[in-house]
PLY file of the C-alpha trace (Angstrom):
ply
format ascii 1.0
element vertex 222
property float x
property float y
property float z
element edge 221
property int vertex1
property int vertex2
end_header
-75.95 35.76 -7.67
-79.42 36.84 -7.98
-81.16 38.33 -4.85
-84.94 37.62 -5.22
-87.63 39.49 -4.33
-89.04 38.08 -0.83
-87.30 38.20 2.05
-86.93 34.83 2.89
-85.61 34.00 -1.05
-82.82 36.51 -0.79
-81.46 35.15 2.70
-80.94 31.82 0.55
-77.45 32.43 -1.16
-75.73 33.04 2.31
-77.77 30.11 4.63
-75.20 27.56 3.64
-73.09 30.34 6.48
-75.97 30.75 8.70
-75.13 29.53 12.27
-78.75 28.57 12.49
-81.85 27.88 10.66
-82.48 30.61 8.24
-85.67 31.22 9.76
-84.60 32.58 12.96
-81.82 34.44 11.11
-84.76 36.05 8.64
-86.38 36.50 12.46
-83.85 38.33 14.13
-83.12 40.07 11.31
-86.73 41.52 10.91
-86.29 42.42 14.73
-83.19 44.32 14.48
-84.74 46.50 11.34
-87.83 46.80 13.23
-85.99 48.43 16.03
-83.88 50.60 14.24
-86.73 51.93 12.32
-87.87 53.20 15.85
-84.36 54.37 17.06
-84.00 56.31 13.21
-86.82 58.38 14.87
-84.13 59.64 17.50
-81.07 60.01 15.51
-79.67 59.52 12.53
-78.59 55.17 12.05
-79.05 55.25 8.07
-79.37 58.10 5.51
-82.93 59.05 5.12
-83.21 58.03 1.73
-82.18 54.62 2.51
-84.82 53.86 5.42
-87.49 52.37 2.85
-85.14 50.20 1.52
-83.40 48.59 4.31
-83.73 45.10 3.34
-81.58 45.59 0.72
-79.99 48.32 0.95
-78.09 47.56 4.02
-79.11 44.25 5.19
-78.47 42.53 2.06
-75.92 44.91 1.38
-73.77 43.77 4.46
-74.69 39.45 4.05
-72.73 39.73 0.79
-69.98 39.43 3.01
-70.77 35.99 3.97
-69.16 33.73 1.13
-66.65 36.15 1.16
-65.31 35.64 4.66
-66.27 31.89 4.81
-63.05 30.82 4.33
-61.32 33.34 6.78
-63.56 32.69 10.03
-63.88 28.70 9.22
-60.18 28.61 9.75
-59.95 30.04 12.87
-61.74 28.48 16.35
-62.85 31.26 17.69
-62.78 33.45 14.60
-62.65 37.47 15.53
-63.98 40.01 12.83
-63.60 44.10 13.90
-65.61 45.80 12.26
-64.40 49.57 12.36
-66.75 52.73 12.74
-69.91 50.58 13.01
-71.76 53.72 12.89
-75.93 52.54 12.79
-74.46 48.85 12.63
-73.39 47.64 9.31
-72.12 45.32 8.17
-71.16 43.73 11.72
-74.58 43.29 12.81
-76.29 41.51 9.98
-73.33 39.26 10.18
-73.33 38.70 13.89
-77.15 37.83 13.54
-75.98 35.02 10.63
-72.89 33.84 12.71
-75.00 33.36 16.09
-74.22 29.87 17.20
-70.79 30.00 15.15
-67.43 30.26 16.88
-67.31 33.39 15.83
-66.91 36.89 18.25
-67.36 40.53 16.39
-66.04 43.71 17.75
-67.97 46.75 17.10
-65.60 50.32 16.97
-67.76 53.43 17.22
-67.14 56.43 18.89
-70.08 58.42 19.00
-71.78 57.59 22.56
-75.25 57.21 21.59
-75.18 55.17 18.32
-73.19 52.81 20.73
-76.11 52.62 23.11
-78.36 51.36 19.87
-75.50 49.02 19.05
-75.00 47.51 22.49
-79.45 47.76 22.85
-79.37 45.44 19.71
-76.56 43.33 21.05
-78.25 42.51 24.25
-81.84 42.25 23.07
-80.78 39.32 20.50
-77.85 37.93 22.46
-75.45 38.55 19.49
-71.90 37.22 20.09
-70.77 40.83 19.92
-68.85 43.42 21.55
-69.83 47.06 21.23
-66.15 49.39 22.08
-67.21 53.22 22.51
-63.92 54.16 21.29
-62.12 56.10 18.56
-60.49 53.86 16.60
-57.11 54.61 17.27
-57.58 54.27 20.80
-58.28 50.03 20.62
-55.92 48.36 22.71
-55.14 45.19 20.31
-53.50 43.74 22.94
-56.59 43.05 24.92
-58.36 42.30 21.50
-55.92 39.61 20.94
-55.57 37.95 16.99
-57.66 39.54 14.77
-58.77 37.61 11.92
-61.27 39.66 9.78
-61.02 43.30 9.05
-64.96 45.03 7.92
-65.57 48.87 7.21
-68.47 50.03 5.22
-69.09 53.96 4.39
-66.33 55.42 6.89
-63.86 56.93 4.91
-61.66 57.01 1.90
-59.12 54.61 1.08
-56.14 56.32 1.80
-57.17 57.62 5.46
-58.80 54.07 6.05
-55.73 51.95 5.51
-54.16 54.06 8.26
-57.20 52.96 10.19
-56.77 49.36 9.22
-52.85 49.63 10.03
-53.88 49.72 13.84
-55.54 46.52 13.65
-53.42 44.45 10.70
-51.70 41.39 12.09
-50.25 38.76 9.98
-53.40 36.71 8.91
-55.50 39.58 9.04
-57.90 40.01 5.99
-60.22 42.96 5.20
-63.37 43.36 4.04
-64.12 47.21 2.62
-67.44 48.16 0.84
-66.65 50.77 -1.58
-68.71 52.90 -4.13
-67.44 53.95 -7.84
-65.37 55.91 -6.48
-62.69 53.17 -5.37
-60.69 53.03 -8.32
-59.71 56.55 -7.54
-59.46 56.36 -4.27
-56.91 53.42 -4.67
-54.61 55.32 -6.98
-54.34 58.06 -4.13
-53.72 55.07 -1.42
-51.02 53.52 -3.77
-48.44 56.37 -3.17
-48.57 55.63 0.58
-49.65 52.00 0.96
-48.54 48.57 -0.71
-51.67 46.07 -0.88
-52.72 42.91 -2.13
-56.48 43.59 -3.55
-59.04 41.25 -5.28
-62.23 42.90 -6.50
-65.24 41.46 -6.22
-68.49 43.04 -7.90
-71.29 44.10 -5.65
-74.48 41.95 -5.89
-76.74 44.98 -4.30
-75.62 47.91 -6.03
-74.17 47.80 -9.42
-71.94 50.40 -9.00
-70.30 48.95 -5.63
-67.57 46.81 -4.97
-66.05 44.71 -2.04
-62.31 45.17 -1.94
-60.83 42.26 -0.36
-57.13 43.37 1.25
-54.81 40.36 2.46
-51.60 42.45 2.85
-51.28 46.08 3.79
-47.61 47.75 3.93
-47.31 51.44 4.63
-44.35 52.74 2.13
-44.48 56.29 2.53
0 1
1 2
2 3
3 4
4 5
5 6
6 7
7 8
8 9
9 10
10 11
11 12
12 13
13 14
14 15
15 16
16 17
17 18
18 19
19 20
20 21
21 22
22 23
23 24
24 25
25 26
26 27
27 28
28 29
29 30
30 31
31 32
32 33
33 34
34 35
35 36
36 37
37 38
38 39
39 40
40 41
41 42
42 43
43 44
44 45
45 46
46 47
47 48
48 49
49 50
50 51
51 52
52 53
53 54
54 55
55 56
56 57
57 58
58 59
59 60
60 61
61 62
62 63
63 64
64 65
65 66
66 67
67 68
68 69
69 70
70 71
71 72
72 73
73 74
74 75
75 76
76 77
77 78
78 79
79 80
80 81
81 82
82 83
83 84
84 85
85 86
86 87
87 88
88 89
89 90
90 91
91 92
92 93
93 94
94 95
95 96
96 97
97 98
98 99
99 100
100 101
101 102
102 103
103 104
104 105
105 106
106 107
107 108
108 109
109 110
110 111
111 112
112 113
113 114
114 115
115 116
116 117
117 118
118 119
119 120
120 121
121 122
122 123
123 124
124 125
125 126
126 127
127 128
128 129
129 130
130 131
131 132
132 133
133 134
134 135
135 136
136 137
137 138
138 139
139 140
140 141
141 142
142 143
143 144
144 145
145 146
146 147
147 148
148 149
149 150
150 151
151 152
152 153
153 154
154 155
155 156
156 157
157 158
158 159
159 160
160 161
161 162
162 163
163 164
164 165
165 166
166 167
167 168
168 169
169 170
170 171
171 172
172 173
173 174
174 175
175 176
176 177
177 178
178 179
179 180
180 181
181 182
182 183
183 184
184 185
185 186
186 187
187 188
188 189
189 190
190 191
191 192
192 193
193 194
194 195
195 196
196 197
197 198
198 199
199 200
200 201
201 202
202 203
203 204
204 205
205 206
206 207
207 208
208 209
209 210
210 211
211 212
212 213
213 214
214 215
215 216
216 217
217 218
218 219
219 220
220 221
């Protein structure tokens, strides 16, 4: 998949699951970089070295997710994705901008009190179909979430700490979603002494290094 230059071109390989015409995705999109570019100025939402590149760095970075989970949220009327330690937003609100007008709800995890208040400023000023939970991770009640369909974590930990963090959430049907550097392949051998999962690799289309690990079963053995 090749992501093209201009904006609008590299939006093109996800519209098809755009909840909306792509231009008021690209829109909203340009709004929510726009203000975090101004919120960056208070506190850390990206690394430093990544705030010139935001287009594709992160927003691209988290729509890859898009064909991926297709399949996953088109099943399910409402579909719920969590996406854990949103930290400055990614991937959950590039896809909740996408997924506007889809039956689709996204749950935001993030302890840390005021990258929540950007999260839940974002939420409200585009009317995402988003939830923002100022929580530590552990302390979700999935009860209250009810089913949860979609799984998403991008730069929180390694794998072996964040299957424990997944573990909270995982229900039968539950399918996650886990950017991961070039790192993962060691990382997986450490989680494979303590967890049993089902993974499918699929190659990064923004950095050539990267992968998204795709999990559809996740056993603690040990």
């Amino acid at each position: 998949m090749t992501i093209l230059a201009d904006k609008t071109g590299s939006l093109a390989p996800f519209a098809t699951s755009f909840g909306r015409r792509q231009a008021e995705v690209q829109a909203d999109l340009e709004r929510f970089c726009a203000s975090l570019e101004k919120w960056q100025h208070m506190q850390n939402l990206v690394s430093r070295e990544t705030v010139g590149a935001l287009w594709e760095r992160h927003i691209l970075d988290s729509l890859q997710l898009l064909p991926l989970i297709e399949a996953h949220i088109a099943a399910q009327t409402p579909a719920r994705i969590v996406d854990i330690g949103s930290g400055g937003g990614f991937p959950a609100l590039p896809l909740a901008i996408a997924l506007k007008n889809r039956p689709v709800h996204l749950h935001l995890i993030e302890s840390r009190t005021r990258k929540c208040a950007f999260l839940k400023a974002i939420v409200r000023e585009l009317g995402l179909p988003a939830t923002v939970h100022a929580q530590r991770i552990e302390e979700v009640d999935i009860a209250e979430m009810g089913a949860v369909h979609v799984l998403t974590a991008r730069a929180l930990a390694g794998l072996p700490m964040l299957f424990g963090y997944l573990a909270h959430f995982w229900q039968p049907g539950t399918t996650a979603f886990l950017h991961k550097g070039r790192e993962y392949g060691e990382e997986m051998r450490e989680a494979d002494s303590v967890w049993r999962t089902a993974v499918v690799k699929h190659q990064s289309i923004v950095d050539p290094q990267g992968v998204i690990l795709e999990i559809s079963s996740l056993e603690r053995i040990a």
